[in-house]
N, CA and C atoms as a LAMMPS dump frame, in Angstrom:
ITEM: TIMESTEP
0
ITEM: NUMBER OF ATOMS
279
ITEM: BOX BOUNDS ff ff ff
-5.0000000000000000e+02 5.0000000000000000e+02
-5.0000000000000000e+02 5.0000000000000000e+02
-5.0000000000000000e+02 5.0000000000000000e+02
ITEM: ATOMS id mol type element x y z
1 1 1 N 389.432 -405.033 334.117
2 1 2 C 388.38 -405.945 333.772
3 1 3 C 387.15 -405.141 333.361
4 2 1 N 386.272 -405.667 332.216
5 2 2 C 385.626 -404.793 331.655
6 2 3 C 383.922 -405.293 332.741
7 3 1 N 383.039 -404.092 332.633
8 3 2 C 381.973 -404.885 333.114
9 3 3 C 380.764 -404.777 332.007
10 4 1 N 379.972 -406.139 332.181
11 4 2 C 379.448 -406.064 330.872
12 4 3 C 378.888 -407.602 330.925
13 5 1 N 378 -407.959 329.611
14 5 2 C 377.211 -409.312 329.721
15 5 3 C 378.553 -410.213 329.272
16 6 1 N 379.868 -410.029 329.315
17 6 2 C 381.345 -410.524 328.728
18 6 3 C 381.566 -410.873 329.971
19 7 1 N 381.239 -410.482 331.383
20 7 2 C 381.764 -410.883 332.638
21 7 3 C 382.032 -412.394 332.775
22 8 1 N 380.658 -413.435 332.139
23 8 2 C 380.663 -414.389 332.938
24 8 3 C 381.178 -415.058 332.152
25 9 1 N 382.138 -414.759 331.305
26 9 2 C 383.49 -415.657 330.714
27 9 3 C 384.551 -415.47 331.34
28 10 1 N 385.045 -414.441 332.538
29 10 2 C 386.093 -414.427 333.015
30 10 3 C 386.365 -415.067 334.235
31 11 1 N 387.312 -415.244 334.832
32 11 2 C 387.871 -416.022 335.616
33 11 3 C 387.803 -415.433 337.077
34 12 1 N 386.953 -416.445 337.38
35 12 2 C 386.545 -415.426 338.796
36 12 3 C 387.862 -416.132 340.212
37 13 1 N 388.835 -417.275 340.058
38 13 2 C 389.012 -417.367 341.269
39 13 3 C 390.507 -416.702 341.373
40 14 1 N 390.538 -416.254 342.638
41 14 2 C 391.245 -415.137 343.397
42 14 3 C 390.266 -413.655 343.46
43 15 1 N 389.289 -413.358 343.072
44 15 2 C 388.225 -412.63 343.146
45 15 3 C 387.963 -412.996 344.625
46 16 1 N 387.731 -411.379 345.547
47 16 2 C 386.549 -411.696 346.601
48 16 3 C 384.974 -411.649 345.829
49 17 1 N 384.391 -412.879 346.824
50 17 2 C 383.235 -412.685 346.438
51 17 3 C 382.354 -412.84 347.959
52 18 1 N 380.921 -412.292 348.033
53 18 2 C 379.88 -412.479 348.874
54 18 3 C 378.846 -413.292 348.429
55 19 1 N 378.062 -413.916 348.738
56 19 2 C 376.627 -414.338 348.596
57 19 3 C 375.776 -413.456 349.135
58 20 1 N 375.094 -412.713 348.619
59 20 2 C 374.035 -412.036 349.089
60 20 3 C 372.354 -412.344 349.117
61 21 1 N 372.01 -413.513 348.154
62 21 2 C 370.882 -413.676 348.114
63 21 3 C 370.907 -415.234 347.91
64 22 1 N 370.202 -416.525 348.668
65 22 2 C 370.163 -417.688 348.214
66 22 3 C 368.662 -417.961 348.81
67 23 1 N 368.452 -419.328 348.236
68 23 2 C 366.869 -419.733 348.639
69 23 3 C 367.639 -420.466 349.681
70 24 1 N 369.056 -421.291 349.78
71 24 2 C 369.226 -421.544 351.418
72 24 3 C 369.525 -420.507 352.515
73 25 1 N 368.963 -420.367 353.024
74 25 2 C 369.534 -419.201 354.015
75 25 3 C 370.436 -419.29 354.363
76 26 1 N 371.564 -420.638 354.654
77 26 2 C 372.787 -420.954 355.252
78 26 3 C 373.888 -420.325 354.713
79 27 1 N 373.298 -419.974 353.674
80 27 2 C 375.023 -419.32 352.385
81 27 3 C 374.696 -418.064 352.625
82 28 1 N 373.875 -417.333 352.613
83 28 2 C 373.464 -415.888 352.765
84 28 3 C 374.758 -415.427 353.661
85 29 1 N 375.378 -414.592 353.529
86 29 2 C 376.518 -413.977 353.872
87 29 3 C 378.269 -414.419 353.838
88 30 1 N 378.16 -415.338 353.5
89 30 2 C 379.386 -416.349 353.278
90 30 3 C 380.18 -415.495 352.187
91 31 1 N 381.431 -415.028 352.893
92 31 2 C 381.921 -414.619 351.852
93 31 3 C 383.669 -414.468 352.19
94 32 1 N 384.757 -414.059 350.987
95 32 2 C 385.859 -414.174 351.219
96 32 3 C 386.318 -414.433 349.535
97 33 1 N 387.694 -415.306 349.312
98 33 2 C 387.975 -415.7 348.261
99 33 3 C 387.874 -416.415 347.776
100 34 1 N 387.886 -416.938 346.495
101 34 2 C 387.063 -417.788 345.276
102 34 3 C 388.778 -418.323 345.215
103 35 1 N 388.941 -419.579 345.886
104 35 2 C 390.087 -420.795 345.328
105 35 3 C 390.244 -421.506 344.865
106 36 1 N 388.675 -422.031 344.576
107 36 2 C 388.257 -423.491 343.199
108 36 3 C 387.143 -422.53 342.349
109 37 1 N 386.947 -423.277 341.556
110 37 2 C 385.796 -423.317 340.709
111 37 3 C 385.3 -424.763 339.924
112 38 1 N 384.373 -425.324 340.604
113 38 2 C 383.812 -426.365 339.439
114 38 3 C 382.944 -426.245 338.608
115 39 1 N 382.335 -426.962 338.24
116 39 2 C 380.692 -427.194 337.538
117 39 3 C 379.875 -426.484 338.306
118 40 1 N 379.373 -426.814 339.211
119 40 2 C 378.268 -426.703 340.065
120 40 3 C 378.482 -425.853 341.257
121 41 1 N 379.953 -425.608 341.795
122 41 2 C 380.221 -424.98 343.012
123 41 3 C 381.418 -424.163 342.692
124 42 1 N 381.853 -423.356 343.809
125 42 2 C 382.55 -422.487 344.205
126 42 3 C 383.217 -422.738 345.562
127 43 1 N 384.529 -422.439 345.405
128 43 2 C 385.013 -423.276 346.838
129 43 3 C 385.343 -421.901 347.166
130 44 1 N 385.412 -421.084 348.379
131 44 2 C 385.382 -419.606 349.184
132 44 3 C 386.067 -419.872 350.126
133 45 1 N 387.409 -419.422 350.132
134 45 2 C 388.073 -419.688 351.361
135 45 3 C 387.583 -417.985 352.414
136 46 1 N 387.145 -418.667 353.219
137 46 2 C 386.845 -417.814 354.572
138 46 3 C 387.048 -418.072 356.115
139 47 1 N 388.283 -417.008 356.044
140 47 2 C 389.466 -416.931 357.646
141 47 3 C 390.066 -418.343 357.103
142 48 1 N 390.22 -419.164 357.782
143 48 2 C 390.999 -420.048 358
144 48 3 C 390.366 -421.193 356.979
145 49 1 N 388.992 -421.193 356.686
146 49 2 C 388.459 -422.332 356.518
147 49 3 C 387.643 -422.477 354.901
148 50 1 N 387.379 -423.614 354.142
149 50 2 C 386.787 -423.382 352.651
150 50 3 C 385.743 -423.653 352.976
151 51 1 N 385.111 -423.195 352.274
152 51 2 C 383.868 -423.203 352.161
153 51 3 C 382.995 -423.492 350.808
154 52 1 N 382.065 -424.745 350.647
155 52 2 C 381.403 -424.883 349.102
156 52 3 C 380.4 -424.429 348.96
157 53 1 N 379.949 -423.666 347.81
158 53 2 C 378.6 -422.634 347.584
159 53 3 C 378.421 -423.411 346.611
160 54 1 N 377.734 -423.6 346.277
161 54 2 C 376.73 -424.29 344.937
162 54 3 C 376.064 -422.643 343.953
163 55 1 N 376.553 -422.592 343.053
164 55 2 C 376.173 -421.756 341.661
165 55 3 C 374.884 -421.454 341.684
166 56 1 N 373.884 -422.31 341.17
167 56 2 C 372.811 -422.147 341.196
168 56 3 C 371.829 -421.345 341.869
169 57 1 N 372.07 -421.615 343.517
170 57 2 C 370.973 -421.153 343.776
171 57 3 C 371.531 -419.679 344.748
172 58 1 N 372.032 -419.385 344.174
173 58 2 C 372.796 -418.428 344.899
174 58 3 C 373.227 -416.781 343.996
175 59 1 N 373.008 -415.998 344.577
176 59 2 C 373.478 -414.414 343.95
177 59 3 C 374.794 -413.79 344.625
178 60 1 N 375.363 -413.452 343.911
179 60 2 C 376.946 -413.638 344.018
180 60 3 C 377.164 -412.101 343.887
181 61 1 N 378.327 -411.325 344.501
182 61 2 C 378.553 -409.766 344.305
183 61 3 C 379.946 -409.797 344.632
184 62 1 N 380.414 -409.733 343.425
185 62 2 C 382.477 -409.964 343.089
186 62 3 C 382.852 -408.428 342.747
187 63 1 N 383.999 -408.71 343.611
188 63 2 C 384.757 -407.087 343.677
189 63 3 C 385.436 -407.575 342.778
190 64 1 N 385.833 -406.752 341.517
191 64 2 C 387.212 -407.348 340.647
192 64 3 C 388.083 -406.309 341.438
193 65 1 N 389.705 -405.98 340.59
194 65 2 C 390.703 -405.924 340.961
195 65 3 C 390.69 -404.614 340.803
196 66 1 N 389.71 -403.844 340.203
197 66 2 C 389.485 -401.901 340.177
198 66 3 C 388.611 -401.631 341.162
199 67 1 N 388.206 -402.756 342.416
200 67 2 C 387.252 -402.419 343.078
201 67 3 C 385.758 -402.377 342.59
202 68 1 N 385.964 -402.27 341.721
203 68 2 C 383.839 -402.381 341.182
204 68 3 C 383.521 -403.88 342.004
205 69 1 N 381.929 -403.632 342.447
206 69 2 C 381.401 -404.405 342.929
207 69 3 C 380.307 -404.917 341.497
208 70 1 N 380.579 -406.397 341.387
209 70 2 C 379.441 -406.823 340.436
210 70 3 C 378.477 -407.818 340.837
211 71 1 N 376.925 -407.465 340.377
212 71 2 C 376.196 -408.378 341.292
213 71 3 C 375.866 -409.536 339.603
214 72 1 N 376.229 -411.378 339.983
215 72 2 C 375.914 -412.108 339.157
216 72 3 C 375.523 -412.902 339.431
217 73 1 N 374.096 -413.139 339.2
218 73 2 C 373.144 -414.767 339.324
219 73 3 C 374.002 -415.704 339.314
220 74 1 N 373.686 -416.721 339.566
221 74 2 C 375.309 -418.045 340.051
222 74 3 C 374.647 -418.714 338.718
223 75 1 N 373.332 -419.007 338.479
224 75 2 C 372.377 -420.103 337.371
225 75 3 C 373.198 -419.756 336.022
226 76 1 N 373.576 -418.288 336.039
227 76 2 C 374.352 -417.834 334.517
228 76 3 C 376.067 -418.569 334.711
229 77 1 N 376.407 -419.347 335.892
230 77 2 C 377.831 -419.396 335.684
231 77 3 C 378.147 -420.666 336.022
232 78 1 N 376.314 -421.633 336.305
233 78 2 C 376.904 -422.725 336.241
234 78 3 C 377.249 -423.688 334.989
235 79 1 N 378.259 -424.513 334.737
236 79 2 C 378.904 -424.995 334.107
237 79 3 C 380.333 -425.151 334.37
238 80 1 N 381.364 -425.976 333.198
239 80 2 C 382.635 -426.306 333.836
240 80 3 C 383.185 -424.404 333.136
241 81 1 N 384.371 -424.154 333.777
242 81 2 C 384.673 -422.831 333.613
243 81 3 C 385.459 -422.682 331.421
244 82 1 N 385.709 -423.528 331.786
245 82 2 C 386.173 -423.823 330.434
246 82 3 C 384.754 -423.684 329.339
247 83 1 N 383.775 -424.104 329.485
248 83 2 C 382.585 -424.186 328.858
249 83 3 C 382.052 -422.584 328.263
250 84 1 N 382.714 -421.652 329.885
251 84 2 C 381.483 -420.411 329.528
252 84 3 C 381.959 -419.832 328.753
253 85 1 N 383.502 -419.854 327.83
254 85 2 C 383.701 -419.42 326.838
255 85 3 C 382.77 -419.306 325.833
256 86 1 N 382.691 -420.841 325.65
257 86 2 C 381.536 -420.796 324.171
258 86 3 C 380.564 -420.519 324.33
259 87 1 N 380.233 -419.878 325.946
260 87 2 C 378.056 -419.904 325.902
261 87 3 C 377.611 -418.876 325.437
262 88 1 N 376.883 -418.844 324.641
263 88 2 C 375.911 -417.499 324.293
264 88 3 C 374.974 -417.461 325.263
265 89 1 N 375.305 -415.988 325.482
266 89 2 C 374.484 -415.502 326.712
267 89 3 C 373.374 -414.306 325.803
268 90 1 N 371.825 -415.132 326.57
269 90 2 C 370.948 -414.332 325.682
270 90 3 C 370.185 -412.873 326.227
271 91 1 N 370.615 -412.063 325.539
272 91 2 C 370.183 -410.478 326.338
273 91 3 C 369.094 -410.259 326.568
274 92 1 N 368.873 -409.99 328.315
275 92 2 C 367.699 -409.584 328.628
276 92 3 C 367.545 -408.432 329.253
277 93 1 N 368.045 -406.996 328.393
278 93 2 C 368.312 -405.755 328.665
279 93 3 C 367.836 -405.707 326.849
């Protein structure tokens, strides 16, 4: 998997992911595997149990499958997953 502003077209579930930064404090550390993906949320199965994160307000840090750790604003990935194909993502680098 390449890393790059191309990330947030790929398919994040079976990815571990963490929350590392939210304005709720409740998600702040919630982390494990990505088993849904909707519009608006992320379903995280962690130990035994799922868990829903909401996109938005949340900063996300996904190990892909070479081990790289990537850190991605959730606001860039909300939408239906099918959608972020077509989004132009505008460079702010």
């Amino acid at each position: 998997m390449r890393v790059g502003p191309d990330i947030i077209r790929d398919e994040f579930i079976g990815l571990h992911v963490r929350v590392v930064r939210s304005t709720h404090p409740g998600y702040v550390g919630i982390e494990g595997t990505v088993v849904d993906e909707t519009c608006n949320m992320f379903v995280i199965r962690q130990g035994g149990r799922k868990k829903m994160v909401p996109k938005a307000v949340c900063v996300f840090h996904f190990t892909l499958p070479d081990g790289t750790v990537v850190e991605i604003e959730g606001r860039l990935l909300v939408g239906r997953p099918e959608d972020r194909l077509k989004k132009r993502l505008r460079r702010l680098w």
